[in-house]
N, C-alpha and C positions, 0 to 999 in steps of 0.2 A: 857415855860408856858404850862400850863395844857391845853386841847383841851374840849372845853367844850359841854358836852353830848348832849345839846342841838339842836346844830348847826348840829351834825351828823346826814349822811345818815338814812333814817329809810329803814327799806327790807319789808314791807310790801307793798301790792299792793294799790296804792290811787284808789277812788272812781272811780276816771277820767280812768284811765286803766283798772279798774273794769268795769266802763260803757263798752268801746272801747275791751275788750276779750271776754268780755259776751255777745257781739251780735256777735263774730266772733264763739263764740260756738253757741248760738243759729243758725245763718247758716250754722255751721256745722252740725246740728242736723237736721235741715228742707232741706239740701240737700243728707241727710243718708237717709232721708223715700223714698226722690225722685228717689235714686239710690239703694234700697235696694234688688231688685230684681235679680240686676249684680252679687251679691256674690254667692256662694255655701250657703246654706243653713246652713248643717251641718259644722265648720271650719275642714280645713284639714290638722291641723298643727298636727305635730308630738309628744309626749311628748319630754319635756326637750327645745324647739325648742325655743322659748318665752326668754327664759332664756340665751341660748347661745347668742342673741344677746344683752344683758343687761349686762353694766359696773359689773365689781366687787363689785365696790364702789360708795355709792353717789356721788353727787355733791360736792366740797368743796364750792364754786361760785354759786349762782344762776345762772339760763337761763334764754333765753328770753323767752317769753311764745309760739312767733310762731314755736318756735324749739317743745316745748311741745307739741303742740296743732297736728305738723307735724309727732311726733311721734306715735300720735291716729292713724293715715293715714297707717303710714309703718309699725310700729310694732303690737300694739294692735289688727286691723280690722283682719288680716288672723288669728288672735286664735279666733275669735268670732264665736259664733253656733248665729246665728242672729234668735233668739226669736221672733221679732216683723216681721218678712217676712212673708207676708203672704203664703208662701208657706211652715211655719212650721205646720206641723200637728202631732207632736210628743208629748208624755206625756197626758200633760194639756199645756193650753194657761198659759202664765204670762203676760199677757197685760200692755201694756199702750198705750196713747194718748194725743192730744197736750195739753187738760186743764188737764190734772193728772201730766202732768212733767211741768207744770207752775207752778202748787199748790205745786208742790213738791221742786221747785225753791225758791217760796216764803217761804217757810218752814225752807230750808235750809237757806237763805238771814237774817229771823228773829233771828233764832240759839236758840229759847227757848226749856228751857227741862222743861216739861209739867209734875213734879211729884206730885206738889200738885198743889190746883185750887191757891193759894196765888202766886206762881211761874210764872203765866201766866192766866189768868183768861181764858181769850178766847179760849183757847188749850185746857181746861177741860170742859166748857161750850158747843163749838161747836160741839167736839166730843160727847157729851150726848145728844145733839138735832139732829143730823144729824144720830143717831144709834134709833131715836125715828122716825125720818120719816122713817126708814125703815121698821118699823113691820109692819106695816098696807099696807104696798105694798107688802111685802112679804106674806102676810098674814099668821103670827108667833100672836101665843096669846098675849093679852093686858099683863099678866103679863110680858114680858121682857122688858113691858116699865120702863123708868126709873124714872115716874108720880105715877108707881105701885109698885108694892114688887121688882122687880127685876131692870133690866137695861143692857146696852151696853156699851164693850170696846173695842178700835182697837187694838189686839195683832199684832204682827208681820206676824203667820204661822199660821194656825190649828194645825200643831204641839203644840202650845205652847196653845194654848185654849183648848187641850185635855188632857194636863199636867194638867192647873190651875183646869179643871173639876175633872180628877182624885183625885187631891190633896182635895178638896172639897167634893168630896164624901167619899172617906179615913174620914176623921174629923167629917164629919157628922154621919159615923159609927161607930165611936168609941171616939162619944162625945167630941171631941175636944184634945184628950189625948193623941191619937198617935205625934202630933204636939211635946209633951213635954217628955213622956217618949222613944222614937218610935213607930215602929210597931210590937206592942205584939201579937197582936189575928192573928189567919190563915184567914186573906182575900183571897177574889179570885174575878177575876172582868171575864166579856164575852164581847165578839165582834164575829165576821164573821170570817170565815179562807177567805174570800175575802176583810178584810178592813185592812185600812195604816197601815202601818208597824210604823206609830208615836206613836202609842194606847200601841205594847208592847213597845216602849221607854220610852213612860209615866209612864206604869208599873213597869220599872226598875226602871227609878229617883226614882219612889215615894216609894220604899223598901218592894213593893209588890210580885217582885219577877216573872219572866216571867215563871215560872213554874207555876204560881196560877192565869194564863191568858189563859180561856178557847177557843177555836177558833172553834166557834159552823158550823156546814153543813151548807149548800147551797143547793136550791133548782134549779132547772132544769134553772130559770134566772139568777141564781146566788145571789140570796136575802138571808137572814137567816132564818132558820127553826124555828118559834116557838117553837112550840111542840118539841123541838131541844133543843133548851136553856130551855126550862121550865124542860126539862129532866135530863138536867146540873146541874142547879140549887140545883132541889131535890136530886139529888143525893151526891153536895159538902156537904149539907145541912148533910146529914144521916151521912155524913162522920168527920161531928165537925168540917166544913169549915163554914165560914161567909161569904157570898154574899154580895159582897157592889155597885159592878159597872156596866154597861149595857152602852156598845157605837153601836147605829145603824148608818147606813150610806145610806146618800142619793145621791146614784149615786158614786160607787165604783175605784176607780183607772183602775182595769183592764178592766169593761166593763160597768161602769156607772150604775152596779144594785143599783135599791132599794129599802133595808129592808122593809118589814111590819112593819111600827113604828106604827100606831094603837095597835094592835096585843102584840108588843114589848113594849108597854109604858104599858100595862094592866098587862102583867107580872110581868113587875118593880115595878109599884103599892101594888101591891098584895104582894108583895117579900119587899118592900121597899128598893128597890135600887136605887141606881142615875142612871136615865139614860141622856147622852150624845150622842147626835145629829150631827153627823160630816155632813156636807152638804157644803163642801167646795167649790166642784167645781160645782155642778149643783143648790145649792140654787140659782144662780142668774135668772136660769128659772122662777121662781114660780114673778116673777114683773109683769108674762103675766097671767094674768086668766086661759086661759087655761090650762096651766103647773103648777096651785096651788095645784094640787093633793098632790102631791108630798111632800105636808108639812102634809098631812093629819097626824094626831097621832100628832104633835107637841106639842098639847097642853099638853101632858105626859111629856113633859120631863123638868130633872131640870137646860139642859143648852142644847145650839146649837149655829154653827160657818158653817159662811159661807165666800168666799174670794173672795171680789171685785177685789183683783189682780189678778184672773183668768180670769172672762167671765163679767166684769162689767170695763173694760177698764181703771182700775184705778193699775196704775204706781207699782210694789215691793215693798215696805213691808204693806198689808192691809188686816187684818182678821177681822171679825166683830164677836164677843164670847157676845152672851148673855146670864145670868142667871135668873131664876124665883126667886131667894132669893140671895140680896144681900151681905144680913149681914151675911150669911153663908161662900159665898167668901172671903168676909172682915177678917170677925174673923180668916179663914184660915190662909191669907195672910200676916196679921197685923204684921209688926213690928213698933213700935215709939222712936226709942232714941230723948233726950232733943233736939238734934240740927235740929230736925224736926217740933218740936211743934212749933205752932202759932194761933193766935186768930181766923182766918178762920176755921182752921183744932178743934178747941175746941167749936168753936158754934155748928157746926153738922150740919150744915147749906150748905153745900160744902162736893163734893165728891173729893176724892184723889186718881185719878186713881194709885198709886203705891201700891194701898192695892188690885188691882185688877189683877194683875199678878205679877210673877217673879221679873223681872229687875226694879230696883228703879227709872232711869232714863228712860225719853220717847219722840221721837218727836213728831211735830206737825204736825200726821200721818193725819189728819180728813181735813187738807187742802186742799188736792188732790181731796179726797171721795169728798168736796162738791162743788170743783171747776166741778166734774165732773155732778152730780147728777143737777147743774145747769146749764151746757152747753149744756147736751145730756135731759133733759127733762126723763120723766118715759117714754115718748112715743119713744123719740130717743132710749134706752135702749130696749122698747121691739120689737122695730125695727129690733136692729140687733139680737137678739137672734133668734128672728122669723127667720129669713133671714138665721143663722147659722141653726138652727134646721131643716130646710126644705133643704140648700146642703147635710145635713146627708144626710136626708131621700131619696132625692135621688141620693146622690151616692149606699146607698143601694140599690136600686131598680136595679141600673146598675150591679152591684157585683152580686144579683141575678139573673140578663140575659146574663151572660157570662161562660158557662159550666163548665170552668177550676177551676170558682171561690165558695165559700160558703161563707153565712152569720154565724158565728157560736153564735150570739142572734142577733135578733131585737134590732136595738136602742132605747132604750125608749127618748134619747133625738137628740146630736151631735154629739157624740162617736160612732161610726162605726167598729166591732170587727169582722173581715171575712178572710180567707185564700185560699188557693192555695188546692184545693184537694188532691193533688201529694205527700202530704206529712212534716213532720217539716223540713227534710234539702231544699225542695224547697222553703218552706217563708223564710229559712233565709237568703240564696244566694240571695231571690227578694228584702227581707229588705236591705241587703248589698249593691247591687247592685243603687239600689234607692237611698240611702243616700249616695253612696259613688261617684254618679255623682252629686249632689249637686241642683240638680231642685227639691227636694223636702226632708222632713226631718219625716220621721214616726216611731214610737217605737213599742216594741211588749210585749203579756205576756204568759202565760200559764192558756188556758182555758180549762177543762174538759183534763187534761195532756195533751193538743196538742199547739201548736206553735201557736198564733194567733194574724196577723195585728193587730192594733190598729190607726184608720184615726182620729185624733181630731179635729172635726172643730170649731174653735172658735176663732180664733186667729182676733187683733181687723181688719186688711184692708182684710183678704178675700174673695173675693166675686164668683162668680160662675164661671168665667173666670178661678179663682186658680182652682178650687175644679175639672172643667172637664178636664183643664190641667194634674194636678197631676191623675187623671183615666185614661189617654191616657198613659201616663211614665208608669205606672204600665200595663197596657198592652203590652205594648212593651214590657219590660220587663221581663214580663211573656214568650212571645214566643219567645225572647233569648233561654230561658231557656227551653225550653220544642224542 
């Protein structure tokens, strides 16, 4: 007799083992923060190492789960560079915290893909209200609201919010045509020879060509040169090049410059160019009045992206891209085949975030943002940046009272950029040394061609306990070395 389907095993997890594993990771999780300080910072696993102990082949049988959950423990933890320690001070922060990986939980548990508002109503509503309480705290012009011409969407990266801008002012220069025939006309877009390295990525994808990406001076902060780019400009201009792009940067990768966007939006103006706003890592300052400077000029530009997964304690992947002119992105973006139409998306009535970036599919990224925006308050928020900005300031002060050491710029925020007098192979043997004893985790760059620290503070449990610790390690360190 036949075995009837019914009756068989199912291999999925019931709810009830769902309950009963999912609090045994959440305590896995809430006793990672409690113990996170035990690890080495930087991991000190080898390449290839991960690997030699992993089977050939999958499973043919499933396991149990505590065998899975045990192999987090032994395998996985020694390759981890533990991001969330507060004794990483490397890069930028990638933050998270306990209501971003709840939101982020729930997110996952719903399993909605958010690509039109018909899909998920609450995924594309939330996300346009929760990108609308942010301009008014940011203090970003009324146009990015989404009440006005423009509006907000969570990308993944600033990478990917400097692509959709790029591609957007591409079309807008060349009326929509490059989209259809390619790219016929000599564009050439500008940024800083001090901003991300995503700007000429975008320039590739978009078939502009990184030869037609100007990478304008820096001045003695490292900001860009007006009178620099206006020079640029003119001159692609005489040459029968078309100027279409202008990306400034608020608070640079290597030393947190930045740009005169005033200055820089007046040019674009004048020029009619798209300018683009990168303010990834330090837009999260400007929540505090005092640090609203720093958006000054905004109201110039025809997009800006900042990243709550930096310095706003919300969990990988959350960029916030707003544009002054929606419909300009839209038309960019716009594909509709029949199996997408439907009565929401034909009233106009509803936005479709798939017409706002790249990837057709998307999660339910604004979960996290607003589990977080309500558990930390705007006050909790400027709490800690305050708190991060003033360990900068003074660890600086300390780096200044110690003769062996220099500031090679003032911080304008939490980024801390200073060296070893002694020379580039002395910072590197101190960075080496530093990271490769695992009490602390710091990167470096090349400032004015010299070798130069880079101390980030911002990372979400830091507190002043890290930040004087890690200054003693680097002293010592130091007269190792010396």
């Amino acid at each position: 007799m036949a075995s009837n389907p019914s009756a068989q095993k199912s291999f999925h997890m019931d709810p009830e083992d769902f309950r009963k594993h999912g609090h045994e990771v959440v305590d896995w999780i809430a006793d990672y923060y409690k113990r996170i300080e035990s690890y080495p910072v930087l991991s000190q696993m080898h390449p290839g190492e991960l690997r030699s102990y992993l089977p050939d082949k999958p499973p043919q049988q499933g396991e149990p789960f505590k065998a899975i959950l045990g192999d987090i423990e032994k395998l996985i933890l020694p390759g981890v560079t533990h991001w969330q320690s507060p004794n990483f001070f490397a890069f930028f922060p990638s933050n998270a915290s306990g209501p971003a990986i709840l939101g982020d939980l729930l997110s996952s548990g719903l399993g909605v893909q958010g690509m039109l508002w018909a899909t998920s109503p609450a995924c594309t509503e939330l996300e346009t209200h929760v990108l609308d309480w942010l301009v008014p705290v940011l203090g970003l012009p009324q146009k990015f609201l989404s009440s006005d011409t423009g509006g907000g969407v969570i990308q993944d990266t600033a990478s990917s919010s400097t692509l959709c801008a790029v591609l957007a002012g591409r079309e807008r220069a060349t009326n929509f045509q490059s989209n259809q025939r390619g790219v016929t006309e000599k564009l050439c877009a500008y940024t800083s020879n001090q901003a991300h390295s995503s700007i000429e990525k975008a320039i590739k994808i978009a078939g502009i060509g990184s030869k037609n990406l100007r990478l304008i001076g820096t001045d003695e902060k490292f900001a860009m040169k007006p009178e620099a780019l206006t020079n640029a400009i003119e001159k692609d201009r005489a040459a029968g090049m078309k100027p279409f792009f202008v990306c400034a940067t608020v608070g640079t990768t290597s030393s947190n410059a930045i740009d005169p966007v005033p200055r820089i939006g007046e040019i674009c103006r004048r020029h009619d160019l798209w300018l683009h706003v990168d303010a990834a890592m330090s837009g999260t300052a400007a929540l505090c009045p005092e640090f609203r400077h720093i958006h000054n000029g905004v109201q110039h530009a025809d997009s800006y992206c900042f990243n709550p997964h930096k310095w706003m304690f919300t969990n990988f992947d959350c960029d916030c891209f707003y544009v002054a002119d929606r419909k300009t992105l839209i038309q960019t973006l716009s594909v509709l085949p029949e199996y997408l139409r439907n009565q929401a998306t034909e009233s106009g009535a509803v936005i479709d975030y798939r017409d706002w970036h790249v990837p057709l599919g998307r999660r339910f990224r604004s979960l996290k943002l607003w589990f977080v925006l309500r558990h930390y308050g705007i006050e909790g928020l400027q709490f800690h940046i305050r708190e991060h900005v003033r360990l900068a300031q003074d660890f600086a002060s300390w780096v200044e009272s110690d003769a062996r050491f220099e500031l090679v710029i003032k911080p304008p925020l939490n980024l801390v950029c200073f060296r070893l007098k002694s020379g580039d192979n002395a910072n590197q043997k101190l960075m080496e040394a530093l990271n490769g004893s695992g009490d602390l985790y710091l990167t470096h760059t090349r400032l004015g061609n010299r070798l130069t620290l880079r101390m980030s503070i911002g990372q979400t449990n830091t507190t002043e306990r890290h930040v004087k610790k890690a200054w003693r390690r680097i002293q010592e360190e130091a007269s190792r070395l010396t």
